[in-house]
Every structure is written in C-alpha cells, then in structure tokens.
C-alpha positions, -999 to +999 in steps of 0.1 A: -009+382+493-009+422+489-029+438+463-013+466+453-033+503+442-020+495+408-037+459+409-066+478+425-071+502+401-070+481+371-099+461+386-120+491+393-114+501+358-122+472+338-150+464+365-164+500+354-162+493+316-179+458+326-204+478+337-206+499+306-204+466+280-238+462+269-238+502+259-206+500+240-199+529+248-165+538+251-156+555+292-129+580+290-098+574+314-107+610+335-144+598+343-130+561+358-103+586+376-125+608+389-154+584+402-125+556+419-100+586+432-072+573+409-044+594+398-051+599+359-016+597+351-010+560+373-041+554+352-033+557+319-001+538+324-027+508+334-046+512+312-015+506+283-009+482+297-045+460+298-045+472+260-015+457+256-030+420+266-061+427+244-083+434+281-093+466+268-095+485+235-091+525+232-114+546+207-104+577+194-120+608+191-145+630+209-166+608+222-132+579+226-122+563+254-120+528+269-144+497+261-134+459+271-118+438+247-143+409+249-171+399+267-168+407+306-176+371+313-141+361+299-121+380+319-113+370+352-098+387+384-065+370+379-061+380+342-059+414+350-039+410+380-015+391+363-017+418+329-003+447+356+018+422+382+028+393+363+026+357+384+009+356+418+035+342+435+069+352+427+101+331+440+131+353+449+156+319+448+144+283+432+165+259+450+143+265+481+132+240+503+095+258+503+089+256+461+065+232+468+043+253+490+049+285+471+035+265+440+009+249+458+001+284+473+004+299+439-023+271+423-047+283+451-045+317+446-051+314+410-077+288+417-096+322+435-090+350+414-096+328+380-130+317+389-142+351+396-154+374+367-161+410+355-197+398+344-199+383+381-186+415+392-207+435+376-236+421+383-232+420+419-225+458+415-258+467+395-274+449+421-264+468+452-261+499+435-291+524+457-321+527+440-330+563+433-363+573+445-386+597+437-412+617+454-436+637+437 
C-alpha cells in the first residue's frame, strides 16, 4: 500500500487539530501549512474535503480556522484515509481470480488503520515532543 502526500497531509492536519482539541481553539489552514511543509492551496482542498465527512469543522472570522468535528478518540487513521482516497484497496476488474486476497488484504489493512486514533496519536506526540529547558 502507498500513502499518498494527500493521505499524508490530511493526517498531519487532523493529527495537529487533535492536538489542539482540549483548547478549542480553532488552527488556521496557513499555520498547519507552514509547520508540516504542505502546499496551502493542496491544503485547503483537504481540508473541504474532511469537512465534508463531518472530520473537521471551519470557524469564521479573525480568530477562525479549523477544529475537529468530534472527539479525537473517534476518528481513526482509516476514516480520514478513506474521507481523501476512498477504499483501501481498489479492484481495477471484479471477475479476478485474486478477489479473495484483495478482500482479505483489504480487511487487514483496515483492521490496522481503524484501530489506531487521533487521541492515540496525539498523545504519543505530546509525549515525545522535547521538553524546553531553562537555565537561569
């Protein structure tokens, strides 16, 4: 399986709002850009599209932007790779001899990327994140 930079992207944004959940406050698209070296534009067009499946919700405003659209703990890996990339496994002919596998293959793939979650994620990221120290 290849992850694409869209896939990518979409989980280093809704990983970064995961890490903004308890604040409520909102992110704006240019900050996740700039601090993941995403392409604004490829991520506004994600980000669309994870409102669209109720992942995120946008704020307007001057202080807008971005916040999850339920608790990070509900949202998996695989929900927002398949939001951006539909199924895991797509067939290019159904009368192949293989369907079985490519199901099979397509259960364990899921399997993976739907027990993993943005509270998970998040929490593994807080906790490796360098402490700050400071000398007086």
């Amino acid at each position: 399986m290849k992850i694409s930079a869209k896939e990518e992207y979409a989980c280093s944004a809704v990983l970064e709002l995961s890490l903004n959940y308890e604040t409520d406050a909102p992110v704006r698209v240019q900050d996740i850009a700039e601090r993941h070296g995403i392409p604004m534009k490829f991520l506004f067009q994600i980000m669309q599209i994870l409102k669209r499946v109720d992942i995120v919700r946008s704020r307007r405003g001057t202080e807008g932007g971005y916040v999850l659209g339920r608790h990070p703990g509900q949202i998996t890996v695989g929900d927002v790779i398949r939001a951006v990339s539909g199924p895991f496994v797509q067939l290019s002919c159904s009368d192949s001899g293989f369907k079985p596998i490519w199901n099979d293959l397509d259960r364990a793939i899921a399997g993976v990327l739907n027990s993993v979650t943005f509270e998970e994620l998040a929490r593994d990221a807080r906790a490796n994140r360098p402490q700050l120290m400071y000398h007086i």
